[in-house]
C-alpha positions in Angstrom: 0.0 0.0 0.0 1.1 3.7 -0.8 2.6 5.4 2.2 2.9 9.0 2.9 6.7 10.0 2.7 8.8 12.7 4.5 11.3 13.2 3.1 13.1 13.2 -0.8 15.9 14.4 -2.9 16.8 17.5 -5.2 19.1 15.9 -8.0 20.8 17.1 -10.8 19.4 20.5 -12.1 22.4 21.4 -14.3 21.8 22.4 -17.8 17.6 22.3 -16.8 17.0 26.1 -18.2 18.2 24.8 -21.8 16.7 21.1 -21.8 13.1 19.8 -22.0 11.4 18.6 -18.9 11.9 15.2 -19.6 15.7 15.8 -18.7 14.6 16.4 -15.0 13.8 13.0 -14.3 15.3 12.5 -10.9 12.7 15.5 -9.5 9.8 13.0 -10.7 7.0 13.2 -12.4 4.0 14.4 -10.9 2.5 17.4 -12.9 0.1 20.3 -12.1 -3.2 20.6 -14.1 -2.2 24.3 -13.9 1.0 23.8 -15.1 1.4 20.5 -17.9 4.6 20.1 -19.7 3.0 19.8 -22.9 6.4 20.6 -24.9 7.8 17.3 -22.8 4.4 15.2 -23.6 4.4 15.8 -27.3 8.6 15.3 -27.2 8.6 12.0 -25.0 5.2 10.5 -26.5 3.8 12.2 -29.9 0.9 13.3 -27.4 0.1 16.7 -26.8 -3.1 16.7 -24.5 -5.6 19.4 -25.3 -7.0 21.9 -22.6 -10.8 19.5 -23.1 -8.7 17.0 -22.0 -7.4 18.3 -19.2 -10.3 19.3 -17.4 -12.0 16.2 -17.9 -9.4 14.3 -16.8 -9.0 16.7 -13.9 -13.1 16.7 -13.1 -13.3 13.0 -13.2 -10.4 12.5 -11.0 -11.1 13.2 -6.8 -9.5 13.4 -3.5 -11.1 10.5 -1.5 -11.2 11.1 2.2 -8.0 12.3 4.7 -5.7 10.5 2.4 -6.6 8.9 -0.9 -7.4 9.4 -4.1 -10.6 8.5 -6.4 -12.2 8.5 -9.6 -16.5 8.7 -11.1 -16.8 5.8 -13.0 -19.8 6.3 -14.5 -22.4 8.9 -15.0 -24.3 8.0 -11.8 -22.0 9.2 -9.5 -20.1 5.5 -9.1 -16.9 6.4 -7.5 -13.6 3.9 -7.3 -10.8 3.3 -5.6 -8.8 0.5 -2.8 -10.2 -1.3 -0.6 -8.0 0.1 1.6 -8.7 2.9 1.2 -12.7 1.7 2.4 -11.2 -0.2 5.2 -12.5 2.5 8.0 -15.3 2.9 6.1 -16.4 0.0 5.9 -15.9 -0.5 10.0 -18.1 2.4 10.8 -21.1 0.8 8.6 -20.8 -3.1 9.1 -22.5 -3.5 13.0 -22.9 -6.9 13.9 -21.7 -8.1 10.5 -17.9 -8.6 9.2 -17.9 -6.6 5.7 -14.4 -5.9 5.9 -13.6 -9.5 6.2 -16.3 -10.9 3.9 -17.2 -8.7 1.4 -20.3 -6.5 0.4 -22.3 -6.1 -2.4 -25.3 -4.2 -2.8 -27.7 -5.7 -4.7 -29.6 -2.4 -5.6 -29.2 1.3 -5.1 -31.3 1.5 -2.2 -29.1 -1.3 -0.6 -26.0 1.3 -1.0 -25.4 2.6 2.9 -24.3 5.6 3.3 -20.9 6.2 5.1 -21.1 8.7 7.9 -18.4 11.6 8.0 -16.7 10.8 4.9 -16.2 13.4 1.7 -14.9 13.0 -2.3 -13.2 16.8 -3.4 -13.3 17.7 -7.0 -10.6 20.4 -8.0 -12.8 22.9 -10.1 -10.9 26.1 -9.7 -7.3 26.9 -9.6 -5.5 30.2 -10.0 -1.9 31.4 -8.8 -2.2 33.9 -5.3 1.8 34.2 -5.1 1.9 38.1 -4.9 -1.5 37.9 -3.0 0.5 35.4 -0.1 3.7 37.9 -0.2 1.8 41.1 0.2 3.5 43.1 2.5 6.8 40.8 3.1 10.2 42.6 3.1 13.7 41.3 3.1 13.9 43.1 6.5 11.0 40.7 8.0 12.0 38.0 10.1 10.9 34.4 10.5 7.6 35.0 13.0 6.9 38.1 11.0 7.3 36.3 7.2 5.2 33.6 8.7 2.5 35.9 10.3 2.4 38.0 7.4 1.6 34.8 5.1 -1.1 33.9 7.3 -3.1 36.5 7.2 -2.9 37.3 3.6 -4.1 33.0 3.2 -6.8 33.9 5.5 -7.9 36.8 3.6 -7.5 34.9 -0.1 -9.4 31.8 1.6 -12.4 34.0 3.1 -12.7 35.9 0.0 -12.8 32.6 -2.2 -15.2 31.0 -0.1 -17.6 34.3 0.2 -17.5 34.6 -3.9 -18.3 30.8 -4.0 -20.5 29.6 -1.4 -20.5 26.1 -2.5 -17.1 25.7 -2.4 -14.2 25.2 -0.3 -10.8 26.8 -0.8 -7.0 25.8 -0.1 -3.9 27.6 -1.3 -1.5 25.8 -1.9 1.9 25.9 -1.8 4.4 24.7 -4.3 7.7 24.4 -4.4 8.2 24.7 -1.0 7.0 28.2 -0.5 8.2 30.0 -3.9 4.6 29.4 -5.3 1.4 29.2 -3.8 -2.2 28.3 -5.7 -5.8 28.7 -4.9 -7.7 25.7 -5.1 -11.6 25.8 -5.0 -13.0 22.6 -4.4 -16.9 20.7 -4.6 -17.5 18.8 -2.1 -19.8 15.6 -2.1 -20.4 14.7 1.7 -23.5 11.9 1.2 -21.3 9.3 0.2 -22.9 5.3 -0.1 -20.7 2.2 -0.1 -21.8 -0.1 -3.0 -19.3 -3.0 -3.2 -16.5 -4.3 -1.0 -14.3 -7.1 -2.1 -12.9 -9.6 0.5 -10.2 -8.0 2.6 -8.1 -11.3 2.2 -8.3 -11.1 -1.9 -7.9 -7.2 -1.6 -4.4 -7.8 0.8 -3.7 -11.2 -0.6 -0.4 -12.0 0.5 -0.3 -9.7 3.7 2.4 -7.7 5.0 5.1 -10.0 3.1 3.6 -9.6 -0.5 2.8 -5.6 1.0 5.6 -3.2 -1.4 6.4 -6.3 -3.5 5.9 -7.3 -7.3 5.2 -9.6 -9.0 1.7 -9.1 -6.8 -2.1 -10.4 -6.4 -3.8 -8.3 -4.7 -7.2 -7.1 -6.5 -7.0 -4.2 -3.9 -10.6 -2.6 -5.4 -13.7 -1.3 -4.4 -16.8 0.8 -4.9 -18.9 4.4 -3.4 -21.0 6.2 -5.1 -21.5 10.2 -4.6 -25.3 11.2 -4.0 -27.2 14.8 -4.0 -30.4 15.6 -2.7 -30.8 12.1 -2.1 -30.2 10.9 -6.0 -27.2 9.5 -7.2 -24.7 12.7 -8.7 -24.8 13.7 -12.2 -21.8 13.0 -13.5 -22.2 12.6 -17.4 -19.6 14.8 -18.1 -17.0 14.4 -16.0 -16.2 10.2 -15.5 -14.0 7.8 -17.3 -15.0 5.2 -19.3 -13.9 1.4 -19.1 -11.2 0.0 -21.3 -12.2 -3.3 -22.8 -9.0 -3.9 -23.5 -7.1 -3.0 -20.6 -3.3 -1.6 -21.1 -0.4 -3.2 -23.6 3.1 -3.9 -22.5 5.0 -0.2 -23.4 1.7 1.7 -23.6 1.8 5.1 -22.6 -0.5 5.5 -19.4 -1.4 8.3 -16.2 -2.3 8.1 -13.6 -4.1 11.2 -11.8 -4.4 11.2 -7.8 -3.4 13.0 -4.9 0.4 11.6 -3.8 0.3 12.8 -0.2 4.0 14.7 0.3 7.3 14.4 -0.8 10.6 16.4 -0.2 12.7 16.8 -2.8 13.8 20.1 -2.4 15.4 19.2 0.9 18.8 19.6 1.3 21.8 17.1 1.7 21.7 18.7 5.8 18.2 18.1 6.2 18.4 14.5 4.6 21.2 13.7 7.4 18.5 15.2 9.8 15.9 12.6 8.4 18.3 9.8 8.7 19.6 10.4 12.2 16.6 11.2 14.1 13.3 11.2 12.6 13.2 8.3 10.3 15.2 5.7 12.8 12.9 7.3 15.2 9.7 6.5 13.9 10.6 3.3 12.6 11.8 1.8 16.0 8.3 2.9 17.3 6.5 1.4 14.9 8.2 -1.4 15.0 8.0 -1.5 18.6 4.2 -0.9 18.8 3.3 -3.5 15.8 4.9 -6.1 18.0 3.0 -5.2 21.0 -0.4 -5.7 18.8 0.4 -8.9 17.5 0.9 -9.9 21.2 -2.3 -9.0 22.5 -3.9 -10.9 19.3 -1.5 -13.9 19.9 -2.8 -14.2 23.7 -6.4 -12.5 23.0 -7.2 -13.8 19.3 -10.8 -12.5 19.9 -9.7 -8.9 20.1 -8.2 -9.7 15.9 -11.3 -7.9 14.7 -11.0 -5.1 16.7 -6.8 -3.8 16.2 -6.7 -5.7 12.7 -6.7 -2.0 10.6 -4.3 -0.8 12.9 -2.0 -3.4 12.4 -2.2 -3.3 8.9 -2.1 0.1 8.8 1.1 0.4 10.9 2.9 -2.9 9.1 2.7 -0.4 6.2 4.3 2.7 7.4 6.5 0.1 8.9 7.6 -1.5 5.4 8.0 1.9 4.2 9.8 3.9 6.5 12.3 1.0 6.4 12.7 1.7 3.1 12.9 5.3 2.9 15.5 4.7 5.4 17.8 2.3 3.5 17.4 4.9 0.9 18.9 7.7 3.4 21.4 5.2 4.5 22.4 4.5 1.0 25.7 5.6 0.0 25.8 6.2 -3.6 22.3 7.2 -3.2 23.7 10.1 -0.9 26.6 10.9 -3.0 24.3 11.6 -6.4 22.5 13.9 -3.7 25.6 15.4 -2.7 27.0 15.7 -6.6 23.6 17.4 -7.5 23.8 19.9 -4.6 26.9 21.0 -5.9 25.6 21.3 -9.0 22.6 23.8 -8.5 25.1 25.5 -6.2 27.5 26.2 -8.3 25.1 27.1 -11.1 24.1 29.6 -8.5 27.4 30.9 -7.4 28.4 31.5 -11.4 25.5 34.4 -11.0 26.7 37.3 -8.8 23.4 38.5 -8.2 22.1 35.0 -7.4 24.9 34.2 -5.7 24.5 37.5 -3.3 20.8 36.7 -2.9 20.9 32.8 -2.4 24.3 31.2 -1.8 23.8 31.5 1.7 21.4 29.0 1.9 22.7 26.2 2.3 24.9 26.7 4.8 22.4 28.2 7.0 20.0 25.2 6.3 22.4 23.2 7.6 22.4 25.0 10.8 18.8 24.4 11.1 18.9 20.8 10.7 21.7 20.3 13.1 19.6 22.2 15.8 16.5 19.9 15.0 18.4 16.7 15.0 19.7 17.8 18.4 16.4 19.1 19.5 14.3 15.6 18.2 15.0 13.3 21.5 13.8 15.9 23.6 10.8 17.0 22.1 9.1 13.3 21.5 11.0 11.7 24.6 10.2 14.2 27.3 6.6 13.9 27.4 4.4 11.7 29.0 4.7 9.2 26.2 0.4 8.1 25.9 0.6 7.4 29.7 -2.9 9.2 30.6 -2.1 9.7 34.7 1.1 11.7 33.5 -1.2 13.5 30.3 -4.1 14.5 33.6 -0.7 15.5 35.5 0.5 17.6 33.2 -3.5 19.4 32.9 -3.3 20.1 36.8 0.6 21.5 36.7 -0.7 24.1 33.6 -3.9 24.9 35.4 -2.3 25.7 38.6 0.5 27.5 37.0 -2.1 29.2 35.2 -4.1 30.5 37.8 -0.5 31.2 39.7 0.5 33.9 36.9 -3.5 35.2 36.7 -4.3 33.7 33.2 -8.0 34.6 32.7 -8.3 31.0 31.0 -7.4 29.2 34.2 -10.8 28.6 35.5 -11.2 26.8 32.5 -8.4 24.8 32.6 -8.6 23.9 36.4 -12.2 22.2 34.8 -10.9 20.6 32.5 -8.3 18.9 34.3 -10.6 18.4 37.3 -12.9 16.4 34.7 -10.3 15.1 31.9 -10.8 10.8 32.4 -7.6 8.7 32.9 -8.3 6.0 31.0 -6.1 2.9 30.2 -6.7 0.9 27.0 -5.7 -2.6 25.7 -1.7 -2.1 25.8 -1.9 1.2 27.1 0.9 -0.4 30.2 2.6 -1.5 27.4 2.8 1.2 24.5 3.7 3.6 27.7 7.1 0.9 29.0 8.2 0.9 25.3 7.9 4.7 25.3 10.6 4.7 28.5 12.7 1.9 26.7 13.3 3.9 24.0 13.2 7.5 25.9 16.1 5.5 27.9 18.1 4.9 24.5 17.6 8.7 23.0 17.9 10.4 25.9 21.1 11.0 27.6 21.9 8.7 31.3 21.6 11.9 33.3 18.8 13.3 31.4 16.7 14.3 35.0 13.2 12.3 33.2 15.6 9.7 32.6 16.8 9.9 36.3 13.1 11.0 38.4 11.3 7.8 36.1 14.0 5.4 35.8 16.2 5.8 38.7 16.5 2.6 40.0 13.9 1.4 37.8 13.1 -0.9 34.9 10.6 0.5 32.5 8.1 -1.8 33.2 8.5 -0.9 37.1 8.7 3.0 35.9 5.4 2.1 34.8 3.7 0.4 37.5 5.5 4.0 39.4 3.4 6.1 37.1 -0.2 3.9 37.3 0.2 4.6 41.0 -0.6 7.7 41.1 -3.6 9.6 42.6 -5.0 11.4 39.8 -7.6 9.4 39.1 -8.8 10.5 42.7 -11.0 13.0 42.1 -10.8 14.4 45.7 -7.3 14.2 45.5 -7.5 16.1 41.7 -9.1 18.9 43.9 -7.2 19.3 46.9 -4.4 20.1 44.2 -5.9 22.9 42.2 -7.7 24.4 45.6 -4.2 24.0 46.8 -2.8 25.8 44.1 1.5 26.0 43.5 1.7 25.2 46.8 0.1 21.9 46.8 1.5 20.8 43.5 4.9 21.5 44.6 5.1 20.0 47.9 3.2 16.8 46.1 5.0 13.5 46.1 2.6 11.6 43.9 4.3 9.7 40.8 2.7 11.7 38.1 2.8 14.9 39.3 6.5 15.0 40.0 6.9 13.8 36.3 4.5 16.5 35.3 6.3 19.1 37.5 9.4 18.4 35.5 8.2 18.2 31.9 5.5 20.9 31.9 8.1 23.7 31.0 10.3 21.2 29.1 7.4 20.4 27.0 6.9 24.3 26.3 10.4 25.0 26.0 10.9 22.1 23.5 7.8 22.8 21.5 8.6 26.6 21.4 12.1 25.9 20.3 10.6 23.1 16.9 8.3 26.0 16.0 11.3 28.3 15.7 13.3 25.8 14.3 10.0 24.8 11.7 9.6 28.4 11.0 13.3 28.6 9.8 13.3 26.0 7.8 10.5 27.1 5.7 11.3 30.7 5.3 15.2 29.2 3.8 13.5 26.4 2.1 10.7 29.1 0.0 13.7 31.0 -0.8 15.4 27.2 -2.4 12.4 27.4 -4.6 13.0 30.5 -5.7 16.4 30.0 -6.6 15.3 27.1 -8.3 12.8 29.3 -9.9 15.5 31.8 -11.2 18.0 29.4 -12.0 16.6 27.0 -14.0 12.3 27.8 -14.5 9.3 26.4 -14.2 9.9 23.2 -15.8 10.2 20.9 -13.0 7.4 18.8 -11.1 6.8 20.1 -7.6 6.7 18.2 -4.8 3.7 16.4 -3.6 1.2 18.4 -1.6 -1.8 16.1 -1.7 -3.2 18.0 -4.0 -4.2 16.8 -7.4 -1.4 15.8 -9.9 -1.0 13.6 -13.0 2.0 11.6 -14.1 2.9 10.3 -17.4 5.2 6.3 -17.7 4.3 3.2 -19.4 3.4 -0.3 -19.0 6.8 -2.3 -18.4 8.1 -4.9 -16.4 11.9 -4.4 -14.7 14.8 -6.5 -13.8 14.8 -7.8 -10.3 16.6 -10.9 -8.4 18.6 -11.8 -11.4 15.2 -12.5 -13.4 12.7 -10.8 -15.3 9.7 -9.0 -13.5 6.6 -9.6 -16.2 4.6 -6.4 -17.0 1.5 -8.3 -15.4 0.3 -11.1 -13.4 -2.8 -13.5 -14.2 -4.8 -15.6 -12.4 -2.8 -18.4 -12.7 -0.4 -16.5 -10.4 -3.1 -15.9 -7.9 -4.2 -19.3 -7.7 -0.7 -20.7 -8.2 0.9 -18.7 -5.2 -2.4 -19.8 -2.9 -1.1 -23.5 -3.8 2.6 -23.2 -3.0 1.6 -21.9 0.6 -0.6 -24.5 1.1 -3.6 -22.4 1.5 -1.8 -20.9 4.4 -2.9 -16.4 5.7 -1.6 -14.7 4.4 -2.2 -16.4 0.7 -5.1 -18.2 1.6 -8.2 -17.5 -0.5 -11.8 -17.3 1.1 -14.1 -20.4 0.4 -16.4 -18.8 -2.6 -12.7 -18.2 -4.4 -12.0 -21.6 -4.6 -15.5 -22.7 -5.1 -15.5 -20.5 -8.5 -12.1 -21.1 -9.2 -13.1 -22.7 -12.6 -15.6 -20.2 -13.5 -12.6 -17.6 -13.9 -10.8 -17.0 -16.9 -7.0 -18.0 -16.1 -5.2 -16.2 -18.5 -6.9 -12.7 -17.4 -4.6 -10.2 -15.7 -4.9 -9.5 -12.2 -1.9 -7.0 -11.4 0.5 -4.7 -13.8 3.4 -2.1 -13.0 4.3 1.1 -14.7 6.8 3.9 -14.4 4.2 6.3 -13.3 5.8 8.3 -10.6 3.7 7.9 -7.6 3.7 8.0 -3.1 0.9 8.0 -0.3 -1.9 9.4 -1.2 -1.9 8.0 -4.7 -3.8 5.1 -3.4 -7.1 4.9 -5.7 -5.8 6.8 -8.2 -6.9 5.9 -11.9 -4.7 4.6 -14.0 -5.8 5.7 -17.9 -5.0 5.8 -21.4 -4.3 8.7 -24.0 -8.3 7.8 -25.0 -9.5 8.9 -20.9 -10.3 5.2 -20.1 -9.5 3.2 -17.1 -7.0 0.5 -17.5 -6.4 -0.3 -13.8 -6.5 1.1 -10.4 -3.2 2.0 -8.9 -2.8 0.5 -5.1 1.1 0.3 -4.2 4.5 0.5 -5.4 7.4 -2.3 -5.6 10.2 -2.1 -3.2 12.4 -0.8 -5.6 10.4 2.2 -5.5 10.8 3.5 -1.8 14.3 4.6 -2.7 11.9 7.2 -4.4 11.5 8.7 -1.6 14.7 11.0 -2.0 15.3 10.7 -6.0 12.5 9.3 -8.4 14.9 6.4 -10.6 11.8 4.1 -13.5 14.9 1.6 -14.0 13.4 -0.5 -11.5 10.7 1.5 -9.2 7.2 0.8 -10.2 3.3 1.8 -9.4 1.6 -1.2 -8.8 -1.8 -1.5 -10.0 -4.7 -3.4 -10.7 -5.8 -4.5 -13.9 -9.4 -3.9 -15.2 -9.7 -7.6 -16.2 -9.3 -7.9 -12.5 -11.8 -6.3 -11.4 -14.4 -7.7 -13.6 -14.0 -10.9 -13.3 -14.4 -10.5 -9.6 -17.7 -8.7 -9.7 -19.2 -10.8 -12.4 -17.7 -14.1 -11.4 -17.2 -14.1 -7.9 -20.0 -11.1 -6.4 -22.6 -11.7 -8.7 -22.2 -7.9 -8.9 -23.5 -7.5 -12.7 -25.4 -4.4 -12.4 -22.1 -2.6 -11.2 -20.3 -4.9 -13.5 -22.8 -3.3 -16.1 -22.6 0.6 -15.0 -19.4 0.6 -15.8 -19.1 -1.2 -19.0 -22.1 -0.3 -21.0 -21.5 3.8 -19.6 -19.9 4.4 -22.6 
């Protein structure tokens, strides 16, 4: 499954003001509507895509939920994208019933449920604001004041937008870290109906193991539609039609979606900042917290139900943090990062004026990310790590403290923390020890959280210190805040102590990454704009989960000293279930094997391409030069993470269901025909 990034590469820029676009391949590929290299399109392809096609493309193509991506499907408002995409979805509507596990179909439109809280965005509107954000900045501003300014000019452009279109909602944007920003005006569809889940097993077949992999069989698919006033939505003019056909080996293809963030821009400083702290950071945790799950399912199997999207969801920023940070860690990787630094930097430095106005950068950049890397253990290991007696702790120290120094809010406060539950979950015990085994590897020995919660402790008994505190007393709750400083000082209870002592490092340490944040944007708007006047517009800015679309084609890749095939059939599917034996996770459910001989074999269930793709691209439609879907893009191969930091189609590819796939599920396996029919015959 696609996975939100943090962090990627600027590479080689030289020579980019005198060579097509196509020449800037290690920046990626993952084009505005506003700004489509058609010179590069009609240069690479023989295909120059008129403005029509644009905005249908565009129209058809939607940002599903907090962090996918979607496309109508037919004039009636039937929307696709993953099932996993669906999987929380899916949870909220299902009651006593297991959809997620089992599948859904519904039979007829008033069977379709409707999914509570959930939205589809349609781009309609999008028109540069950069002088309308930078109103009123000087070179004399500083950080707080750049940012401040920013703000309330976005505040302005936003309320305006929204006041001249009532039905819309508006986001600027900002590209290129900060050197161009973009209003966005979106339609929003908020009665949204599930129509057809597959099973979760088919949809993940092969688990966390087959998860970032190809060759792959995962017919990762499913189905909402988008309703008004109670009808299904008119969408005549603005869906894609089905391929028959599906794609060919080498055929040019897009995909259009919403890839959630990238970082390519960074610098070689920041990169060593990603590596050091946050990504090793992030991954231990994860790693750490996944195997705490799969305990509690090991010794509570009935509780499977109930963590299952959480594990699955965590195994995969798990698989791809791991290899983001391989990438990070890799050393020739690193050095083309290095070589292309150089490169822009020097292409800088032959420019006086640029060289005056930007050649400072770097340096300063790097000043930045040293401070952050040093400034990472504190801020995430001196808190109170999920344990809620230290979190109700911390409430009474601030409301105290806030009353102490005559804060008009700390009535309010005092309430809250008088009334704020302390409540302890599945593995909270657990999720809070790991927090203080790994506070006790990033922080230093004599660190004094180290030394009050660990002094003499293990972190399991630290914890067992922590749960026995008073707060969940309330009497003792409001002896404290009637008490006042007083009381909370001379307190010996567990928590409080703790919370005595982290309160202002918490501030400090937050205050300080805000700084630090604030920096690091102001230097990295001013890297676009040297990009800007070094080298143009004709690069592909980083991912903002905004809408984008991204040219490759169909092709397989070298990998293990073999051949990766362009696609995979059912015979793979079926195949791979046999050589485990039938064993999770390549097991098939029961109706899968009971049809097995109604599906056609040779069909194709999975392809790859060299679209450039990240999280947030899950559920994005894959398409020909003729508008048409030819499969549903759901992950990328393991070659790909490396992609994180520099996008390299030798070997990385989008992974993506086929449309073969996907009918011969519905019509074979669902007896889903009348979807099976929307979307064929809406031609």
């Amino acid at each position: 499954m696609m996975h939100r990034p943090l962090s990627l590469l600027l590479c080689s820029l030289a020579f980019a003001s005198v060579v097509p676009a196509q020449e800037h391949g290690e920046l990626g590929r993952m084009w505005t509507f506003e700004n489509p290299p058609l010179a590069y399109l009609e240069a690479e392809y023989g295909f120059k895509p008129t403005q029509e096609w644009l905005d249908t493309v565009r129209l058809a193509s939607l940002r599903y939920g907090q962090g996918c991506s979607a496309s109508f499907v037919s004039p009636k408002g039937l929307i696709m994208t993953n099932h996993h995409c669906l999987r929380g979805d899916i949870t909220k509507v299902q009651g006593a019933a297991d959809w997620l596990a089992d599948g859904f179909v519904a039979a007829a439109l008033e069977d379709e449920v409707q999914v509570p809280d959930l939205t589809v965005q349609q781009l309609v509107s999008m028109r540069d604001v950069t002088a309308e954000i930078n109103e009123g900045v000087t070179d004399g501003d500083d950080d707080e004041a750049v940012e401040k300014k920013r703000k309330e000019n976005e505040a302005k452009i936003l309320a305006a937008a929204e006041s001249a279109s009532e039905n819309l909602t508006a986001q600027v944007v900002q590209l290129f870290q900060g050197a161009r920003y973009q209003l966005y005006l979106y339609k929003i569809y908020d009665d949204i109906r599930l129509v057809m889940a597959p099973h979760l097993q088919t949809a993940h077949f092969g688990g966390d193991p087959d998860n970032f992999t190809y060759p792959r069989y995962g017919i990762d698919f499913g189905f909402v539609r988008a309703y008004e006033d109670g009808e299904p939505a008119d969408t005549a003019q603005q869906y894609f039609r089905w391929s028959q056909v599906g794609p060919q080996e080498g055929e040019l293809v897009f995909v259009t979606g919403n890839p959630g963030s990238t970082s390519r821009l960074l610098t070689k400083a920041q990169f060593d900042y990603e590596r050091d702290a946050v990504h090793a950071r992030i991954l231990e945790m994860l790693d750490n917290r996944i195997a705490i799950l799969q305990g509690l399912v090991e010794r509570a199997p009935q509780l499977e139900k109930r963590v299952r999207t959480t594990i699955l969801s965590w195994q995969n920023g798990q698989k791809a943090y791991r290899g983001e940070l391989g990438g990070l860690r890799d050393g020739d990787l690193m050095q083309r990062k290095e070589a292309a630094e150089r490169a822009f930097r020097q292409r800088i430095a032959d420019d006086p004026k640029l060289e005056e106005k930007y050649g400072h950068l770097w340096d300063e950049l790097a000043e930045v990310a040293a401070a952050q890397t040093a400034l990472d253990a504190p801020l995430n290991f001196q808190t109170g790590g999920g344990s809620p007696h230290v979190e109700k702790a911390l409430a009474i120290v601030r409301a105290v403290r806030a009353a102490s120094a005559g804060n008009p809010e700390a009535g309010d406060m005092a309430a809250f923390a008088q009334h704020m539950p302390v409540r302890m979950g599945l593995v909270t015990a657990e999720f809070v020890t790991d927090h203080l085994v790994r506070a006790a590897r990033w922080l230093p020995a004599n660190d004094p959280y180290i030394r009050l919660v660990l002094g003499g402790r293990t972190p399991e008994q630290g914890e067992e210190w922590l749960r026995s505190s008073r707060v969940e007393d309330g009497d003792f709750v409001a002896s404290l805040l009637a008490g006042g400083i007083s009381a909370v000082e001379a307190s010996d209870d567990p928590a409080i102590r703790v919370a005595r002592l982290l309160a202002p490092k918490i501030e400090a340490n937050q205050a300080a990454a805000e700084r630090l944040d604030a920096r690091a944007a102001v230097l990295g708007s001013k890297i676009g704009l040297a990009l800007f006047d070094a080298y143009g517009d004709a690069v592909s800015p980083d991912a903002t989960f905004t809408l984008r679309f991204s040219d490759g084609r169909v092709k397989g890749y070298e990998y293990n000293g073999t051949l990766a095939p362009w696609r995979t059939s059912f015979y793979g599917l079926y195949g791979h279930n046999a050589e485990f034996d039938d064993h999770h996770p390549f097991d098939l459910p029961a109706i899968w094997k009971e049809r097995m001989g109604d599906i056609d074999m040779q069909k194709s269930v999975d392809f790859v391409a060299t679209v450039d793709s990240t999280g947030g691209n899950s559920g994005s439609p894959v398409i020909n030069q003729q508008r048409e879907i030819v499969g549903l893009l759901f992950d990328g191969n393991i070659e790909s993470l490396p992609n994180e930091f520099v996008f390299d189609d030798d070997t990385g590819r989008s992974v993506c269901v086929h449309v073969h796939a996907i009918l011969e599920a519905l019509t074979k396996i669902y007896d889903a025909d009348r979807i099976a029919a929307e979307l064929t015959e809406a031609q």
